[in-house]
N, C-alpha and C positions, 0 to 999 in steps of 0.2 A: 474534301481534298485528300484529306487518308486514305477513302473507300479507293478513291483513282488508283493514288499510288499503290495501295495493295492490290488491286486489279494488272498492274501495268507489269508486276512480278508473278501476277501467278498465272497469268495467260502464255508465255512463252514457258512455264514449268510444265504445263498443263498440255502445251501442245507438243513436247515432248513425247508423251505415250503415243500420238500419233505416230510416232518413230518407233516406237517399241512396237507395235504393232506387224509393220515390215516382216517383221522375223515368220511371219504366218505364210509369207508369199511362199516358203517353200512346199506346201500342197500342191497349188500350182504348179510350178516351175518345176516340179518332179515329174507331172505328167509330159510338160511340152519338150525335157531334155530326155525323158523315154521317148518319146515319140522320136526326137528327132538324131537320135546318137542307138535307135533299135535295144535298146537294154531290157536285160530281163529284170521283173521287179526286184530280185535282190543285188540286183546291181545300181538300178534308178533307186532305190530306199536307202542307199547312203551316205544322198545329199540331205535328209533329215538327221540322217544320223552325225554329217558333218556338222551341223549348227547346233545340234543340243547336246551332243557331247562336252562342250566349253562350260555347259553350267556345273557341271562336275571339278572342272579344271581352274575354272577364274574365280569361280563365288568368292572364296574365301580371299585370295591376294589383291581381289580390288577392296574389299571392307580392309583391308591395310592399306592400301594406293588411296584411298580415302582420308583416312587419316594424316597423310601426308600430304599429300596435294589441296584437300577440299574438296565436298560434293561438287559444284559447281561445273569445277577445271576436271571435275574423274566424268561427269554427265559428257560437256564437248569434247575431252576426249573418246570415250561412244560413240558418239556418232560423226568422229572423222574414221573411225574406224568401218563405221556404215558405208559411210563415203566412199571411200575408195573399193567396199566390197560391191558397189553396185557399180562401178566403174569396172572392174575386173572382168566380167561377161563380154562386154563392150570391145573389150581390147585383144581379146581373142579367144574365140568362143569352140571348146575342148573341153570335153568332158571332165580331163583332169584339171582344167582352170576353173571351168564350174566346182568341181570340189574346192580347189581355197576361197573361190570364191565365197562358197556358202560359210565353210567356215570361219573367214572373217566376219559373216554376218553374224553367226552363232557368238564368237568371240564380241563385238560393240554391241550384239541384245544383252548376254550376261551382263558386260559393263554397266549397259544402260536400268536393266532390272536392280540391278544391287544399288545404285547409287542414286534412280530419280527419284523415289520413296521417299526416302530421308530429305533430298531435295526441296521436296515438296513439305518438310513439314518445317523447314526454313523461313517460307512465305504464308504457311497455314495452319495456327494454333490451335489448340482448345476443340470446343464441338466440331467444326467447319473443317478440323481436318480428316475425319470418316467421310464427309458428304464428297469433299473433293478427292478424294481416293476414288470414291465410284465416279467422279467423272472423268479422274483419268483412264479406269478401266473402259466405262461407254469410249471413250475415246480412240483408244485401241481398238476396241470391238470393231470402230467405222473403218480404220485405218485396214484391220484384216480383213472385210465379206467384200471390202473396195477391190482388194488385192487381185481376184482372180476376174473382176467387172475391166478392170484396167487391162491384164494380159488380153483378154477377150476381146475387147474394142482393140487394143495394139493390133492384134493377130490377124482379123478381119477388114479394120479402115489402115491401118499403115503396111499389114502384109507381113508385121516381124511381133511378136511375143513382145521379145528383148526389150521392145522400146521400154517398155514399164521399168527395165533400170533407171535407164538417165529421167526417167518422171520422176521417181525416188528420190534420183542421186539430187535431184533440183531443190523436193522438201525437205530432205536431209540439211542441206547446205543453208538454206532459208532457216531451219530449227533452230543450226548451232548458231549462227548469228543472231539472230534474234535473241537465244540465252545470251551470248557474249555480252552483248550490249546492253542487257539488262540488268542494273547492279540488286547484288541481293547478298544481305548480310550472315554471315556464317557465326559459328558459333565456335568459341578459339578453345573448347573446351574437349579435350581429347577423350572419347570412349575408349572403354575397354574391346580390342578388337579380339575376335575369334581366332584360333587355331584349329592346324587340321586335327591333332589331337584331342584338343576341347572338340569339336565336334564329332565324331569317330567314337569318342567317348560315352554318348549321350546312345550311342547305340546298343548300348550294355541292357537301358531300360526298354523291354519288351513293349511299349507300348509307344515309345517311341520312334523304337523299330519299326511298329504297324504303320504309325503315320507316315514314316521317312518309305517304307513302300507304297502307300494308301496315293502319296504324291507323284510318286514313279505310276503309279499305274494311272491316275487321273493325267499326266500328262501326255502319257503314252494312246491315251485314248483318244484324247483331243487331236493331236498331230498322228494316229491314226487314224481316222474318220476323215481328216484334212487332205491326206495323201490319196485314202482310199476309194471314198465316195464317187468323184469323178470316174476312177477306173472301172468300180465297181454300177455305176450309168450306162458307160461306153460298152460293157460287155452283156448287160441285165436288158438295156432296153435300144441298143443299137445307134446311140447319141454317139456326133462328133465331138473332140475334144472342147472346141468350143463352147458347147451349150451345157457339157458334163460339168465342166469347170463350173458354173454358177450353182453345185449341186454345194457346192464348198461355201459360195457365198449367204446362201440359204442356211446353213450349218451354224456359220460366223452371227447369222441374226437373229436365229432362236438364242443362239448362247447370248447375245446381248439384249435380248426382251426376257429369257431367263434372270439375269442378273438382277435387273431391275425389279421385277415380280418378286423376286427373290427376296430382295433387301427388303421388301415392304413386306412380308412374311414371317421374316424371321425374327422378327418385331414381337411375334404374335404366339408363333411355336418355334417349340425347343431345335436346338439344331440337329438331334439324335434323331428327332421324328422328320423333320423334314430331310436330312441325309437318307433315311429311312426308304422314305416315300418315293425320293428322286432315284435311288438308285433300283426299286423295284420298276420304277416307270419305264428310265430307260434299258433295263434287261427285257421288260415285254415291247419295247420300243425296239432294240435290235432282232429281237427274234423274230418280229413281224415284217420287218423291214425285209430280213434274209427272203424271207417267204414269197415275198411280192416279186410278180413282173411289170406292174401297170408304173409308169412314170410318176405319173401323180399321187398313187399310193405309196412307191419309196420316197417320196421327196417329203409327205406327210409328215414320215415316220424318220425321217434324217432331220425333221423341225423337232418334233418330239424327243429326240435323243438327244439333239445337239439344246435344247430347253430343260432337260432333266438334268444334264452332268453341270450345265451352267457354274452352280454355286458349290460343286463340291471341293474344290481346291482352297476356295475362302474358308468354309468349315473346316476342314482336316488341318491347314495352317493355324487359326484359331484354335481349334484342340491341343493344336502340338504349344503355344504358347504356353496355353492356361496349364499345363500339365504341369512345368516346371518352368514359371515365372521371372525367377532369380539368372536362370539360365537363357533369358530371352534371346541374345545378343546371338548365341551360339547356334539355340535351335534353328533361327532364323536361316543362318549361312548354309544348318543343313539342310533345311527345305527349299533353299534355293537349290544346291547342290540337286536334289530330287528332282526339278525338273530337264535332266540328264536323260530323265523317259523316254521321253523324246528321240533320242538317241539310241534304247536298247529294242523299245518292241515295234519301231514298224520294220528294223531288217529282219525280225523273226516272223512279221506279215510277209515281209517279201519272200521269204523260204516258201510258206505256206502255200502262198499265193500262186508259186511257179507251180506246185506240186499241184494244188486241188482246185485252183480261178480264186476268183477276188473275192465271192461269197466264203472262202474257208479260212484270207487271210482276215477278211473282217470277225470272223469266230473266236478269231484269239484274243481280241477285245473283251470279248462276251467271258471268259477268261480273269480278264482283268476285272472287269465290272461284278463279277461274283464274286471277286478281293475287297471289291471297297462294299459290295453288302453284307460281307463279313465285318467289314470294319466298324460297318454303321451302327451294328447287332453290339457289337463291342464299347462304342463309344456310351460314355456315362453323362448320365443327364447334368445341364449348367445347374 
């Protein structure tokens, strides 16, 4: 009867990162508001840049809004803020509304990162809350490589993208009620919360400095290759957006059969060697990729890339804890802040991009990815 009740709390916790997830549609949704509003990439690249700029901005005042309110009421407010950001497309569809639009999305994902976590470890103690971590990550994972299957069938059987808001706005609404109604006990014990200061601080140490870029560049990588893949299909092998877009869902599955592989690895070798290993992979992974014209050999090599960077954002956060322990609380807020990547390098893809096609803004990754095999070189064995 216990196992139920704690099943009946952490299934509606759980299905949360299904919502977290959302925030990945904007890959997608990048291409079909280019296509449909004529923009050039560095004008379609900063609807990414609208959504992960907020991790810069919110991390830290929702780990205070937390405090005050409770995990729980900071989680459902998340994703009313989703809510309405997937309504907003709907209600009138301009390029500048698509901009707040995305950035309320950016704005209820930060919410949501900072606050389900801890969330989750309200319902899940002890060993079982590592294992339940990875499956709200798998869970995500489904929620993103769904993302651009869903615009694709919209586009196709219903004739409009769009639809895939109101699908969302439908799970979204379904998520937060199901948390509402699910009582789950808090803990009346007030942590010590972060400042911007305390965190700004921590950047004094050099090596924390690496990580808090190591993060920027692992994220900028991801939601570049997110953005760019499809473009970079449509131009390399003469694919409609349609079918380019599943170049992204294919991305989303390696990084989630990555993950997995992953955890049962790291089990075995150090995380310096496997950070190591992955990040030389995927550097011969993009460079082969550039190379290719055959469909089936880039989409290979965009499995192999998007399976190499998998686990690098878990190790580089993990480093940056164990570095300075004491300082948990703070590091944390910064490496959330870090994933703000998001937000700086794909509009420097899109400069690129205009200038030299989508194989030279994809280069600037390759860019990044020589940052984090510097880091890997750097990082010191557990």
């Amino acid at each position: 009867m216990k196992n139920e009740n704690s099943l009946s709390k952490l299934f509606p916790v759980l299905f949360g990162f299904f919502i977290m997830g959302f925030v990945d549609v904007v890959g997608i949704s990048t291409n079909y508001v280019k296509q449909d509003f004529h923009l050039s990439d560095t004008l379609a690249n900063l609807l990414p840049m609208m959504v992960f700029l907020w991790f810069a901005v919110f991390s830290v005042p929702t780990g205070l809004l937390m405090n005050s309110i409770g995990r729980k009421k900071t989680v459902v407010l998340s994703m009313a803020v989703t809510f309405v950001a997937m309504l907003v497309p709907l209600i009138s569809y301009q390029f500048e509304v698509v901009l707040v639009a995305f950035a309320l999305l950016g704005i209820g994902n930060t919410i949501l990162q900072v606050s389900l976590n801890p969330l989750l470890a309200n319902v899940v103690r002890g060993e079982r809350l590592t294992s339940s971590l990875t499956w709200g990550q798998f869970i995500k994972a489904i929620a993103s490589f769904l993302g651009p299957i869903i615009a694709g069938f919209a586009a196709a059987s219903l004739h409009n993208w769009k639809m895939l808001f109101p699908i969302f706005a439908v799970i979204t609404l379904v998520s937060s009620l199901w948390l509402l109604v699910t009582p789950i006990e808090e803990s009346t014990v007030r942590g010590k919360t972060s400042s911007f200061g305390g965190c700004f601080a921590l950047l004094k140490d050099i090596t924390i400095l690496m990580f808090f870029l190591g993060i920027i560049c692992v994220v900028g990588i991801d939601v570049g290759l997110n953005i760019t893949v499809p473009k970079f299909l449509m131009e390399r092998c003469g694919l409609g957006l349609g079918k380019a877009g599943l170049g992204t869902s294919l991305y989303f599955i390696a990084r989630t059969s990555g993950t997995f592989i992953g955890a049962i690895l790291l089990v075995k070798f150090s995380p310096r060697k496997f950070f190591l290993v992955s990040m030389i992979l995927a550097i011969a992974g993009m460079l082969l990729m550039l190379a290719m014209h055959s469909l089936w050999a880039i989409l290979v090599f965009v499995f192999i890339v998007g399976f190499a960077v998998a686990n690098v954002f878990s190790i580089i956060f993990s480093a940056a804890l164990q570095k300075k322990p004491e300082r948990a609380n703070e590091i944390s807020g910064l490496m959330i802040m870090g994933v703000a990547g998001g937000a700086v390098i794909p509009p420097l893809m899109g400069v690129v991009s205009d200038a030299l096609g989508q194989a030279g803004g994809l280069a600037v990754l390759l860019g990044a990815m020589v940052y984090l095999l510097f880091c890997a070189f750097t990082l010191k064995e557990a």
